[in-house]
FIPA-883648 format. One line per field, with one value per atom (N, C-alpha, C): atom name; x, y, z; residue number from 1. Coordinates in nm, 3 decimals, always signed. Atoms other than C-alpha are relative to their C-alpha. Example, Ala and Ser with C-alpha at 12.3 -4.5 7.8 and 13.67 -1.06 7.14 Angstrom:
// FIPA-883648
atom <- [N/CA/C/N/CA/C]
u <- [+0.089/+1.230/+0.090/-0.082/+1.367/-0.077]
v <- [-0.119/-0.450/+0.120/-0.119/-0.106/+0.109]
w <- [+0.000/+0.780/+0.000/-0.006/+0.714/+0.073]
seq <- [1/1/1/2/2/2]
***
This chain:
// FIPA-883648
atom <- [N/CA/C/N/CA/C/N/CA/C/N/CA/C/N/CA/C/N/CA/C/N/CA/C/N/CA/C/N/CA/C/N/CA/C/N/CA/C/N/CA/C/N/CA/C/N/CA/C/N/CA/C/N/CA/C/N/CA/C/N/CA/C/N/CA/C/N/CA/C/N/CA/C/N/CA/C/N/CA/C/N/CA/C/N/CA/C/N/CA/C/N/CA/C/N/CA/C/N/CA/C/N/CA/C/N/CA/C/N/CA/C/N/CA/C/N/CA/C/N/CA/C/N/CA/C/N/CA/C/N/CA/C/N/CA/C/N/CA/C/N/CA/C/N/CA/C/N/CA/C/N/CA/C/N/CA/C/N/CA/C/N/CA/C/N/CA/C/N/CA/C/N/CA/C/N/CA/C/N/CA/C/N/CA/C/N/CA/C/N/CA/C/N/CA/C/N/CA/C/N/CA/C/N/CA/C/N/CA/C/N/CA/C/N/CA/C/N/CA/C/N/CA/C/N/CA/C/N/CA/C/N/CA/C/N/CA/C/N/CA/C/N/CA/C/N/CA/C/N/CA/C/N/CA/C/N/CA/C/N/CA/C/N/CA/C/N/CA/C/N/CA/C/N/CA/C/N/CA/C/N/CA/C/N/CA/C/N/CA/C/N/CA/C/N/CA/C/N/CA/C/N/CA/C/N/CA/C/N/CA/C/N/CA/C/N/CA/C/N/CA/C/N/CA/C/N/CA/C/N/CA/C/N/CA/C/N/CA/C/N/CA/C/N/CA/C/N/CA/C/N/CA/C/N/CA/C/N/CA/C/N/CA/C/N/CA/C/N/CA/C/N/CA/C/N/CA/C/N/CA/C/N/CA/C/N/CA/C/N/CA/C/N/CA/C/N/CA/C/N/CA/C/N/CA/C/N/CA/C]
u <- [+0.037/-3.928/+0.121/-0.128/-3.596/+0.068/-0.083/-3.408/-0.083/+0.064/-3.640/-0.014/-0.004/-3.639/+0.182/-0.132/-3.257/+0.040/-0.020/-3.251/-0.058/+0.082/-3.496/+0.082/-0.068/-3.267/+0.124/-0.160/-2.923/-0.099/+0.037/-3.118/-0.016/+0.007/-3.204/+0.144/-0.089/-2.916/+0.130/-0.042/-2.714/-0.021/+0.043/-2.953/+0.040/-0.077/-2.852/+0.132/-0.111/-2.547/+0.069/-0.036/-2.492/-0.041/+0.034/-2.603/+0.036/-0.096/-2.357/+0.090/-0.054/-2.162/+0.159/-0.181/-1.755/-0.003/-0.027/-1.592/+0.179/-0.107/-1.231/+0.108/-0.100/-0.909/-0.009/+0.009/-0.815/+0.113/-0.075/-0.570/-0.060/+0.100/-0.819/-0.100/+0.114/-1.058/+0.067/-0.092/-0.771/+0.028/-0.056/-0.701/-0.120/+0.171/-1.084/+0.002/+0.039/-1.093/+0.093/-0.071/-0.773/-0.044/+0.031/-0.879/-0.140/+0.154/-1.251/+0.113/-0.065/-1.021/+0.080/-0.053/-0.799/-0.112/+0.081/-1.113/-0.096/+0.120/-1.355/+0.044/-0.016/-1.160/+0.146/-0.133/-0.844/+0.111/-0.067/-0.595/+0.148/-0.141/-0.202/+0.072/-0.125/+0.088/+0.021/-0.007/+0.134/-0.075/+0.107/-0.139/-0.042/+0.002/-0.164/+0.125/-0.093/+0.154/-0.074/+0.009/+0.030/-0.150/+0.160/-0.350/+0.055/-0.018/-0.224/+0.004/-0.019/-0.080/-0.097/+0.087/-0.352/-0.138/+0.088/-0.627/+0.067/-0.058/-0.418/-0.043/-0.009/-0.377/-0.168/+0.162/-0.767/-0.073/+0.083/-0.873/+0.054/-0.032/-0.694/+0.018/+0.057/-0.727/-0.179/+0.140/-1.152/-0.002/-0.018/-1.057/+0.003/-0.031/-0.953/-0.072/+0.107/-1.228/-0.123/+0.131/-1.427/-0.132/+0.201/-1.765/-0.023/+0.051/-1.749/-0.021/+0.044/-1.910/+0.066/-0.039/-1.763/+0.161/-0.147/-1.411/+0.039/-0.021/-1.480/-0.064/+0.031/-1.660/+0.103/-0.108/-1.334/+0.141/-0.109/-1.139/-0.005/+0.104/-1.359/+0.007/-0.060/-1.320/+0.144/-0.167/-0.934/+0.031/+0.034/-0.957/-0.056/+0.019/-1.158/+0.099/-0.095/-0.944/+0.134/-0.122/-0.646/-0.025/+0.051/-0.825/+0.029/+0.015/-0.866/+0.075/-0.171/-0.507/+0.081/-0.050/-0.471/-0.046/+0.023/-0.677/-0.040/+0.023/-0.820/-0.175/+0.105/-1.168/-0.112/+0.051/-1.308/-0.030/-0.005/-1.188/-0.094/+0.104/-1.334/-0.076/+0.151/-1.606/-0.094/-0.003/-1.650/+0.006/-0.073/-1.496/-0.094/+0.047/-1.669/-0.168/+0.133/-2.026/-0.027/+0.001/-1.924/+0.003/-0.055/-1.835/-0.092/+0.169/-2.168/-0.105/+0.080/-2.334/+0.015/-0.056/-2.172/-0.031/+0.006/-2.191/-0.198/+0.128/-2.549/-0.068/+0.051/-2.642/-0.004/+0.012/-2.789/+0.129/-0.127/-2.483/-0.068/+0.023/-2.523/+0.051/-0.068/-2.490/+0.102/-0.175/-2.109/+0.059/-0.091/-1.974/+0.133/-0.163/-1.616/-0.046/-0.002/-1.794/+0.063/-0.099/-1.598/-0.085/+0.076/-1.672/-0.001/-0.019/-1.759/+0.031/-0.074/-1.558/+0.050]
v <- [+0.118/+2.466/-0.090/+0.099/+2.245/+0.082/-0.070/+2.531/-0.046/+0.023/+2.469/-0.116/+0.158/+2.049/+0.009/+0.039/+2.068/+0.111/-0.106/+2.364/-0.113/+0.088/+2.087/-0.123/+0.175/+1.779/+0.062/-0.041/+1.966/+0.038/+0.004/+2.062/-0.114/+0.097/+1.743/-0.110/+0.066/+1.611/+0.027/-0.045/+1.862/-0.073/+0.070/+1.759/-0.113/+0.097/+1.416/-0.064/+0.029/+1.403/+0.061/-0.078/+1.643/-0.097/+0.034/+1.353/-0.099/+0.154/+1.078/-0.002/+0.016/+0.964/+0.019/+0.003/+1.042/-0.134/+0.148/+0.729/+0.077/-0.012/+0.801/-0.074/+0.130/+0.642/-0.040/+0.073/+0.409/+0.081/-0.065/+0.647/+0.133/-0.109/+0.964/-0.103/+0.050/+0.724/+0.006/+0.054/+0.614/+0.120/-0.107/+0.980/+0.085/-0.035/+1.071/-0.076/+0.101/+0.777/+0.070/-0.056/+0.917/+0.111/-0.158/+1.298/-0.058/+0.009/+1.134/-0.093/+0.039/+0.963/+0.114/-0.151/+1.262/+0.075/-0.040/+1.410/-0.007/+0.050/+1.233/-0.130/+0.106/+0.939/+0.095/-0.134/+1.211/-0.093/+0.088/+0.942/+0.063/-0.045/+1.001/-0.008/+0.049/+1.008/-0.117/+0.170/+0.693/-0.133/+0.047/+0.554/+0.059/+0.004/+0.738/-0.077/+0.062/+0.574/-0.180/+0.125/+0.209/-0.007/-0.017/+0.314/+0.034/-0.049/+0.490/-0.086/+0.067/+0.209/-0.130/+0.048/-0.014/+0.047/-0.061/+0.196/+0.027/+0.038/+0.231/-0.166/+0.079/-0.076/-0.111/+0.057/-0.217/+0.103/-0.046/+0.031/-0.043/+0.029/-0.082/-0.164/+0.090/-0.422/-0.029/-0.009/-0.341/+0.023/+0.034/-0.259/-0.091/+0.110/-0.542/-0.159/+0.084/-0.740/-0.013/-0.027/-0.650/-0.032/-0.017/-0.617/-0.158/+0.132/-0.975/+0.001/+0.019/-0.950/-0.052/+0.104/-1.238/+0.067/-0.014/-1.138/+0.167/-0.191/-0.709/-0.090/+0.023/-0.873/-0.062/+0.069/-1.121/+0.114/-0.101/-0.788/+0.093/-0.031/-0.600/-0.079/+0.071/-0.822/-0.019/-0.011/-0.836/+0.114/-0.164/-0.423/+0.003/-0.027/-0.431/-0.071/+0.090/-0.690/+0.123/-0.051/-0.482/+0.156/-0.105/-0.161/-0.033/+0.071/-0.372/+0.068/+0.015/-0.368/+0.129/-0.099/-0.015/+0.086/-0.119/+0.202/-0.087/+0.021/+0.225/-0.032/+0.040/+0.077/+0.136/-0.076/+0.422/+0.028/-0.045/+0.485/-0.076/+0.122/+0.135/+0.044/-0.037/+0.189/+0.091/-0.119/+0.503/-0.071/+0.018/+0.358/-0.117/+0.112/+0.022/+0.042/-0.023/+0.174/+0.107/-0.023/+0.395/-0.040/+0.092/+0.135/-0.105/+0.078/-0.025/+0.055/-0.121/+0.280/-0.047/-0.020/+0.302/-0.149/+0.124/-0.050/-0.086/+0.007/-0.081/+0.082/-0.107/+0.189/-0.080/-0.011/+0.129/+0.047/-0.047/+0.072/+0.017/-0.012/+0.231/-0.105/+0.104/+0.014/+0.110/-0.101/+0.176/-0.072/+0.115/-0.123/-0.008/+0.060/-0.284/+0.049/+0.002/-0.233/+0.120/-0.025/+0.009/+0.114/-0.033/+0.126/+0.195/-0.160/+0.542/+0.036/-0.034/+0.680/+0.173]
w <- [-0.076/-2.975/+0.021/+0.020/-3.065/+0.134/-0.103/-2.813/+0.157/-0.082/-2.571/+0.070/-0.036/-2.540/+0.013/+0.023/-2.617/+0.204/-0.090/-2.262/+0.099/-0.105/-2.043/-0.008/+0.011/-2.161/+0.093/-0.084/-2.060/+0.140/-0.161/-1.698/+0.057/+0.016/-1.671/+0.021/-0.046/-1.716/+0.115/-0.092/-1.509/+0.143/-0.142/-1.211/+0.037/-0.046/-1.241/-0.002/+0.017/-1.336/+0.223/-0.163/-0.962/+0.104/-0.101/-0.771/+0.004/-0.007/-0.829/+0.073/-0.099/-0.548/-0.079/+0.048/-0.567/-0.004/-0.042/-0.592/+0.043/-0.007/-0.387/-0.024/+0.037/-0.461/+0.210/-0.145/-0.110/+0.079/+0.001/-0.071/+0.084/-0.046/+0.002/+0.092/-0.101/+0.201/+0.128/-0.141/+0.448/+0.065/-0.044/+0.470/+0.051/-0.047/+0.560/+0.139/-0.075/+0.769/+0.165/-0.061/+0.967/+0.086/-0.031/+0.998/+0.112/-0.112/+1.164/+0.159/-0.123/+1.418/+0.096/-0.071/+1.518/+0.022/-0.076/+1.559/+0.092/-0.145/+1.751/+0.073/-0.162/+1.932/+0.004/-0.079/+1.974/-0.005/-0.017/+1.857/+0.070/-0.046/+2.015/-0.142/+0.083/+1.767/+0.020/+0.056/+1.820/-0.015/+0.082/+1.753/-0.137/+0.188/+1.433/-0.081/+0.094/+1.334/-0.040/+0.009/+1.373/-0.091/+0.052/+1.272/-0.147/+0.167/+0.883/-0.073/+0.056/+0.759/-0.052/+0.006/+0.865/-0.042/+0.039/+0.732/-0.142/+0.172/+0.377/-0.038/+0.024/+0.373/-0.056/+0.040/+0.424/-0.128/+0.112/+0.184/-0.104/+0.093/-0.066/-0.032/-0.008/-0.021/-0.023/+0.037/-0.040/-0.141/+0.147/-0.389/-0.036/+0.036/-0.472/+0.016/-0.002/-0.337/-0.124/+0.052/-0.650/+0.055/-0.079/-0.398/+0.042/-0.054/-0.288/+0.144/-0.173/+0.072/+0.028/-0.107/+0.210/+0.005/-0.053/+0.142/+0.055/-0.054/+0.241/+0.130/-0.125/+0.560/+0.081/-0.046/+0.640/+0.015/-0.042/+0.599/+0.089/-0.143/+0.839/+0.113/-0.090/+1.084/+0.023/-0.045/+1.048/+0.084/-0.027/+1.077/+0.164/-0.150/+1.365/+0.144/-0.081/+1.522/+0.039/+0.007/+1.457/+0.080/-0.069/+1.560/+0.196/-0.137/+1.897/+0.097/-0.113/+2.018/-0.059/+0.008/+1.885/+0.093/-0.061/+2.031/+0.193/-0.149/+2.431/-0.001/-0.036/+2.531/-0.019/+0.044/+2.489/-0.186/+0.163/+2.139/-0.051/+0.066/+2.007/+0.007/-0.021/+2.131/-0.081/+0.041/+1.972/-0.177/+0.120/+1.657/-0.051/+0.082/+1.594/+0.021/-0.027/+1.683/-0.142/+0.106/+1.386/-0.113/+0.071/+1.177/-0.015/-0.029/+1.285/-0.118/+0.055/+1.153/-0.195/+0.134/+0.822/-0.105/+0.040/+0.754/-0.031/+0.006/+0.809/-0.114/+0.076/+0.567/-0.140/+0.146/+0.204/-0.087/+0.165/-0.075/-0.083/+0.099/-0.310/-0.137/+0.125/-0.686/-0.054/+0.091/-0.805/-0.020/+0.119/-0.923/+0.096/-0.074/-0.743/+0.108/-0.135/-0.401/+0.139/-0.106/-0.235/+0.097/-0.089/+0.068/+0.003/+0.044/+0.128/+0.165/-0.064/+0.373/+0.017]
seq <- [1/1/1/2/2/2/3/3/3/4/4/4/5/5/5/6/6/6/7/7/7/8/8/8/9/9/9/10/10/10/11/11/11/12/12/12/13/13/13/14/14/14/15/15/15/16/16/16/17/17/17/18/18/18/19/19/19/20/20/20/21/21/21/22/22/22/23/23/23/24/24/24/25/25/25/26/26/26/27/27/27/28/28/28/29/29/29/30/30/30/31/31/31/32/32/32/33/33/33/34/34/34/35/35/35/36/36/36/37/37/37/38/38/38/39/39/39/40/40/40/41/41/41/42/42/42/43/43/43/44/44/44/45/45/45/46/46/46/47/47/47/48/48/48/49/49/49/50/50/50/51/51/51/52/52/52/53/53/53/54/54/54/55/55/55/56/56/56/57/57/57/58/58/58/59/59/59/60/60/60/61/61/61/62/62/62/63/63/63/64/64/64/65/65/65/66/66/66/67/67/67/68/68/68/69/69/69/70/70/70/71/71/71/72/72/72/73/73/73/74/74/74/75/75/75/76/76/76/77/77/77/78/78/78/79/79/79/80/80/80/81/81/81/82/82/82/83/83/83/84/84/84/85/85/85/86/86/86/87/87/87/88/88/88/89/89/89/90/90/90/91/91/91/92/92/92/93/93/93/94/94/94/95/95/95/96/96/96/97/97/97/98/98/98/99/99/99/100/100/100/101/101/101/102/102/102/103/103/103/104/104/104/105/105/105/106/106/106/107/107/107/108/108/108/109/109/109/110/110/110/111/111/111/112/112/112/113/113/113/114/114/114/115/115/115/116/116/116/117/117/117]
***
């Protein structure tokens, strides 16, 4: 019987342990964030140069907000700003309707806020 409760606890915990969100460094987000741009708004080289830095940069700054809305929403708004006068009226478009999306969605509770990307 002991083999048996001790076999249902470890499944158990397997199962949930398998369903906890990564948490990435801002580092791997910016580099997610990137790859979805080269693929679906088709950025130029040079717009990935000006876009990398600024996408490092806000993610790692969202760290550092330990989860305080007001100041991840005041950085969001910088971002999009900056997005603005990067990309072309298509891209945005494309880009902040995603960014709509994502933003709208149920956070999960993971503690220091950061966004999933």
């Amino acid at each position: 019987m002991k083999l048996g409760g001790f076999f249902l606890i470890a499944c158990l915990w397997f199962s949930f342990s398998g369903m906890a969100q990564p948490v990435w460094s801002p580092g791997k987000r910016a580099d997610m964030e990137m790859e979805w741009m080269r693929d679906s708004l088709h950025v130029t080289p040079a717009q990935e140069k000006r876009i990398s830095p600024t996408t490092a940069n806000f993610q790692k700054q969202m760290d550092e907000t330990n989860g305080s809305a007001k100041k991840q929403n005041e950085l969001m708004r910088k971002k999009d700003a900056t997005m603005r006068h990067i990309l072309n009226r298509e891209q945005y478009k494309l880009y902040y309707r995603r960014e709509q999306e994502i933003r709208s969605r149920p956070k999960p509770n993971r503690g220091g806020g950061r966004q999933a990307y």
